[in-house]
C-alpha positions as CSV (number, residue, x, y, z in Angstrom):
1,X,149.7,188.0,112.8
2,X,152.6,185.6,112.8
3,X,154.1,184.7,116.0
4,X,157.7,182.8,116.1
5,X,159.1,181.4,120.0
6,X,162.5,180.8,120.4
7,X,164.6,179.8,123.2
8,X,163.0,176.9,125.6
9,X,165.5,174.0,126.7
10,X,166.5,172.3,129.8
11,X,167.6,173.8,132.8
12,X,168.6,172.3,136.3
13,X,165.9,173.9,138.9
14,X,166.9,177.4,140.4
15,X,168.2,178.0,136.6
16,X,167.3,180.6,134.2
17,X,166.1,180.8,130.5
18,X,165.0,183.7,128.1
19,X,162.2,183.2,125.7
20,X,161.5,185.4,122.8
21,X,158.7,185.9,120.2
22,X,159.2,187.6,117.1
23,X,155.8,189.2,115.5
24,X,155.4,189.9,112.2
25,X,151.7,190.7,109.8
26,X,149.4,192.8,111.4
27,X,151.4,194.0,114.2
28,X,149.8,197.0,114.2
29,X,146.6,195.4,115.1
30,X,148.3,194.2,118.9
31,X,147.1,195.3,121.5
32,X,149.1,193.2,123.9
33,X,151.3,190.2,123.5
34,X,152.1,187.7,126.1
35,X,153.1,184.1,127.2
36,X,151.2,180.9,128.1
37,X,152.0,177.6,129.6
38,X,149.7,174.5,128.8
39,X,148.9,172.4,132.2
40,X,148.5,168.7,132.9
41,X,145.2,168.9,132.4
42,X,146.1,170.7,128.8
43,X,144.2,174.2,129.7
44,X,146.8,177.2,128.4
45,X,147.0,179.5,131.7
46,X,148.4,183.1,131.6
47,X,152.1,183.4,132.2
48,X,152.8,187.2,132.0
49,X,151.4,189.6,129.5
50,X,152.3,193.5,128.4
51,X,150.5,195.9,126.3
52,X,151.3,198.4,123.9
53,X,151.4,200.8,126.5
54,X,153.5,198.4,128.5
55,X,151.1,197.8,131.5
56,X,152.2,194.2,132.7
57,X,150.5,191.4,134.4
58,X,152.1,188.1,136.3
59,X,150.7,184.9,137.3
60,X,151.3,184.4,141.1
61,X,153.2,181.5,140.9
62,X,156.0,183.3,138.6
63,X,155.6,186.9,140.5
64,X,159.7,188.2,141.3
65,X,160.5,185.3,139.1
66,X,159.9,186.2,135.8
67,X,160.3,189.4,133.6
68,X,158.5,190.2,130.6
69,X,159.6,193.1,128.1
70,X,159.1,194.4,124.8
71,X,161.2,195.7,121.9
72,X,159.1,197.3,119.9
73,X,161.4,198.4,117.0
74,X,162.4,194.2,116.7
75,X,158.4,193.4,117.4
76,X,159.8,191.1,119.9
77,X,158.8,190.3,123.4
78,X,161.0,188.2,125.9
79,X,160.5,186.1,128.7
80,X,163.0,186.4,131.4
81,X,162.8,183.4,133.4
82,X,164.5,182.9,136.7
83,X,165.0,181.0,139.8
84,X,163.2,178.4,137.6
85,X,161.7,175.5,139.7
86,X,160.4,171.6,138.7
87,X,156.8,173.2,138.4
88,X,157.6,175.2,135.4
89,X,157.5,172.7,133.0
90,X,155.6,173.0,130.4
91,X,154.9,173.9,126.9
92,X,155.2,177.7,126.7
93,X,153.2,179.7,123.7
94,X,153.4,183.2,122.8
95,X,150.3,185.1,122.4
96,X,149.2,188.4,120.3
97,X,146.2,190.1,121.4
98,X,143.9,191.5,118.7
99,X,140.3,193.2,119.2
100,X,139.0,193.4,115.5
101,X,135.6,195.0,115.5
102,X,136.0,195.0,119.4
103,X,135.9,191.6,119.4
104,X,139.2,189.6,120.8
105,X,140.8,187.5,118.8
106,X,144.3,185.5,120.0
107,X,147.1,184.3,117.8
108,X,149.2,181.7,118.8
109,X,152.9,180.8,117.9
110,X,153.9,177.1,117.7
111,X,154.8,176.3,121.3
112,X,158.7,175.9,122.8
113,X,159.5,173.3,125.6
114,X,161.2,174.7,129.0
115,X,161.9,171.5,131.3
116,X,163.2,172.1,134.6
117,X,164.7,169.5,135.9
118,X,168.1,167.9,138.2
C-alpha cells in the first residue's frame, strides 16, 4: 500500500485546512485508514480514523473540530480541519490499516506540515 498526503500549509489560528491521502497497491487489503500527528516528544498520536464500513473515531482534543471522510471510488480520505488552534501543529501522516494473517500491519505516507500560527 502506497499512501500520498497532500494539502498541509500555514494557517492563522481559528483557520481551516483540508488534508487528503490518495491510496493506491493493496487497497483492498484496508481495513481502515486514518490520520496521525507526531508530538514534541516525537510519539505519532491518533488524529481521527474511519473504516471500510465508515465507523469513525476522534481524538478529544479535535472532537467538532475536525471531519474525516472517505471517497472510496478516488481511494482517498480527507481531513477537514477547522477552527484550527496554535496546538495543532505538527507533522500530520496518513495511515492504512492492514491485518495480514490477523496480524496489524500500518503503512505510512511521507508526512505534510500544518502550522498554525498569527
Amino acid at each position: 500500500v502506497q499512501l500520498v498526503e497532500s494539502g498541509g500549509g500555514s494557517v492563522q489560528p481559528g483557520g481551516s485546512l483540508r488534508l487528503s491521502c490518495v491510496a493506491s497497491g493493496s487497497i483492498f487489503s484496508i481495513y481502515a485508514m486514518g490520520w496521525y500527528r507526531q508530538t514534541p516528544d516525537n510519539r505519532r498520536e491518533l488524529v481521527a480514523s474511519i473504516t471500510r464500513g465508515d465507523s469513525t473515531n476522534y481524538a478529544d482534543a479535535v472532537k467538532g473540530r475536525f471531519t474525516i471522510s472517505r471517497d472510496n471510488a478516488k481511494n482517498t480520505v480527507n481531513l477537514q480541519m477547522d477552527t484550527l488552534k496554535p496546538e495543532d501543529t505538527a507533522v500530520y501522516y496518513c495511515n492504512a490499516e492492514t491485518y495480514p494473517d490477523n496480524v496489524r500491519l500500518d503503512f505510512w505516507g511521507h508526512g505534510t506540515q500544518v502550522t498554525v500560527s498569527s
